[in-house]
C-alpha positions in Angstrom: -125.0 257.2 196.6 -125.8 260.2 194.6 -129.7 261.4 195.5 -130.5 264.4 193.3 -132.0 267.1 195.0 -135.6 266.6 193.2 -135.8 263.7 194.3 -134.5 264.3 198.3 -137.8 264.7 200.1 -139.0 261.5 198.7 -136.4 260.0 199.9 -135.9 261.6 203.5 -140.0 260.8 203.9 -138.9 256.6 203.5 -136.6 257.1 206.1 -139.1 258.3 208.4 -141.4 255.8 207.1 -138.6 252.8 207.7 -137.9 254.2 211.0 -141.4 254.3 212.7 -142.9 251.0 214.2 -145.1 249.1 211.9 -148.4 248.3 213.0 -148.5 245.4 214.8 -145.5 244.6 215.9 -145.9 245.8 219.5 -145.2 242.5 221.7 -148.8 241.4 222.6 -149.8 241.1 226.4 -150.2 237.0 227.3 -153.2 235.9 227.7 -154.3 234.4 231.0 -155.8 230.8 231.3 -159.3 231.9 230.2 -157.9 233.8 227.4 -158.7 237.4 228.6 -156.6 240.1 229.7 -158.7 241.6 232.5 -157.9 242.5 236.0 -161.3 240.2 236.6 -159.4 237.4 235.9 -157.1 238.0 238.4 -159.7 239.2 241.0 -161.7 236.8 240.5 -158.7 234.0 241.5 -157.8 235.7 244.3 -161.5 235.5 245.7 -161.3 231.6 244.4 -158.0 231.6 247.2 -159.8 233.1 249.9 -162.8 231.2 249.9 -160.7 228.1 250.1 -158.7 229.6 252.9 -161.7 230.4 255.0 -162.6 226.8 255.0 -159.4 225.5 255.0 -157.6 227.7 257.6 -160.2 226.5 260.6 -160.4 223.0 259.9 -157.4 221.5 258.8 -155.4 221.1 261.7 -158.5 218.9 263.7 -158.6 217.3 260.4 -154.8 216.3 260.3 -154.9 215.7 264.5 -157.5 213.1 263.7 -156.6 211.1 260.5 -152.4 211.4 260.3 -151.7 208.4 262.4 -149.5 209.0 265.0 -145.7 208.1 264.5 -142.3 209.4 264.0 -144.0 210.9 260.7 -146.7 213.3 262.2 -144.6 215.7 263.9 -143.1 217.5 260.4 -146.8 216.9 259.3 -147.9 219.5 262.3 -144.9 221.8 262.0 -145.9 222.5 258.0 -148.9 222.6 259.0 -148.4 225.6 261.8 -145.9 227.2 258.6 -149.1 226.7 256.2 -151.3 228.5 258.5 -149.0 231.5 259.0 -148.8 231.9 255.7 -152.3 231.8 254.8 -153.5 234.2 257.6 -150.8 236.5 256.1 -152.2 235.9 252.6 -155.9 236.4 253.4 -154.6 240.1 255.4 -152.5 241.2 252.5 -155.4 239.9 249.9 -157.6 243.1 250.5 -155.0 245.8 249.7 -153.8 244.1 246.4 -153.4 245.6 243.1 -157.2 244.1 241.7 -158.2 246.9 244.8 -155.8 249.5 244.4 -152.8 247.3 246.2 -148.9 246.1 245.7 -148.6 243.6 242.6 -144.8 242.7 244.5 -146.6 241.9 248.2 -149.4 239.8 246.1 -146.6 237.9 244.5 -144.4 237.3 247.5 -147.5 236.6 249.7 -148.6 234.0 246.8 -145.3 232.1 246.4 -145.1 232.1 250.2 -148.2 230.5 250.9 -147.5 227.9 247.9 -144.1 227.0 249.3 -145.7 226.1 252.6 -148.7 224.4 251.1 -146.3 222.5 248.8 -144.1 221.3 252.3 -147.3 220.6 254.2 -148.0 217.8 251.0 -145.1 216.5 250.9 -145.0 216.1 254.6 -148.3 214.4 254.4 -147.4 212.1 251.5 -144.1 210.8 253.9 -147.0 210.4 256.1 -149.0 208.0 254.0 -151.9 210.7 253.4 -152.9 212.4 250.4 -153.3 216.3 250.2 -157.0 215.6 249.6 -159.0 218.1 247.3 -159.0 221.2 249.1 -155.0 221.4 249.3 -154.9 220.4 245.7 -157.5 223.6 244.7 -155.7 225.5 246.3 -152.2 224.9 244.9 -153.9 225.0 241.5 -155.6 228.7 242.1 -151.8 229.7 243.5 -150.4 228.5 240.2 -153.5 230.2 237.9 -152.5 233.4 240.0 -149.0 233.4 239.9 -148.8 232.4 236.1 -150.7 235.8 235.8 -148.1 237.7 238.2 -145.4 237.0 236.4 -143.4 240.0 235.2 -145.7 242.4 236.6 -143.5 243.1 239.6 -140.2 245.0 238.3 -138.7 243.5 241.3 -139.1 239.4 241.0 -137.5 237.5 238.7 -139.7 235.6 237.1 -137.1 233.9 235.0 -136.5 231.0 237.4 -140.3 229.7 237.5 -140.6 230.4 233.4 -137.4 228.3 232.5 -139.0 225.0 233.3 -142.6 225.9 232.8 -145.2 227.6 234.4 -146.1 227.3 237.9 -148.7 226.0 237.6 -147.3 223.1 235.6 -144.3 222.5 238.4 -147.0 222.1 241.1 -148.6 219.8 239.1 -145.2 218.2 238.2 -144.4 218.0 242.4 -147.7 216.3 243.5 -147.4 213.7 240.9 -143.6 213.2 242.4 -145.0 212.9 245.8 -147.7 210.0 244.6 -144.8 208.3 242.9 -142.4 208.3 245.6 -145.1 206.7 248.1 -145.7 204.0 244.9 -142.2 203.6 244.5 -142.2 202.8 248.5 -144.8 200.1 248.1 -147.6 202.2 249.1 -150.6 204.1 248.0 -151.6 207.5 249.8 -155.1 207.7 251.7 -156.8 210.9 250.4 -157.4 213.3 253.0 -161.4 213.8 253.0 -162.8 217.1 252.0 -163.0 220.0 254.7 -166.8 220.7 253.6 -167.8 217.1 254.6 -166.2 217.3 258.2 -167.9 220.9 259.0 
């Protein structure tokens, strides 16, 4: 293509026009759950977390002691249980140095999935046990799954892939306690909600 040279700087200033990023076509950040973008909204879920750990933590294990009947059933009951409180004491000491206060995005994530792969065990456990996860295990998985939906991708290190393929976290937790309420349905039998923590204090 023939440009003629009076015509050449209008030309070589289209190029540089085609070759800079239109406005607007940055990739937008993804909102959270409440539609904001704040660190708040993470900080404010991981105070949610530990105020449900610091009633959950000191009263669960008299709780399950006293209303998982006894049986070939309650000793995995007791061993998730001592899993779920190891990972939440290492959840609420790793909570205080996270990025919302100047701390590691990758230890909040790995401390997070962690502590909802042994809350998820302890239900399941419980279900085979004829007992429900009652609603302090069941706010807590969901404020896992709120926080981890918002970690993902902002550790360079974790592949987030795996959780996004088949939804959000939050969505597969849900998904998993519906499974365990089916399975006991499917086994002739309905699970016996574990009373709330707050009422046994």
């Amino acid at each position: 293509m023939h440009i003629s040279r009076s015509r050449f700087p209008a030309f070589a200033l289209l190029l540089v026009a085609l070759a800079l990023p239109a406005p607007g076509c940055h990739p937008s950040p993804v909102p959270d759950d409440g539609g904001h973008v704040t660190p708040s909204g993470v900080l404010a879920t991981i105070d949610t977390i530990a105020t449900i750990l610091d009633v959950v933590l000191p009263f669960l294990r008299p709780l399950l002691q006293r209303e998982v009947p006894d049986g070939p059933a309650k000793q995995p009951v007791l061993i998730s249980l001592t899993a779920f409180e190891a990972a939440g004491d290492a959840w609420r000491q790793g909570s205080t140095t996270w990025v919302a206060r100047g701390g590691n995005t990758c230890s909040a994530y790995a401390l997070s999935g962690a502590l909802v792969d042994a809350t998820r065990q302890l239900a399941r456990d419980l279900g085979r046990a004829g007992i429900g996860w009652g609603p302090d295990l069941e706010a807590l998985l969901t404020s896992l799954g709120r926080l981890m939906d918002r970690q993902l991708g902002a550790c360079p290190a974790v592949d987030g892939g795996a959780l996004t393929a088949s939804g959000r976290v939050g969505d597969a937790i849900r998904m998993e306690l519906d499974l365990i309420d089916q399975g006991a349905r499917l086994r002739g039998a309905s699970l016996r909600p574990l009373p709330a923590i707050e009422r046994q204090r």
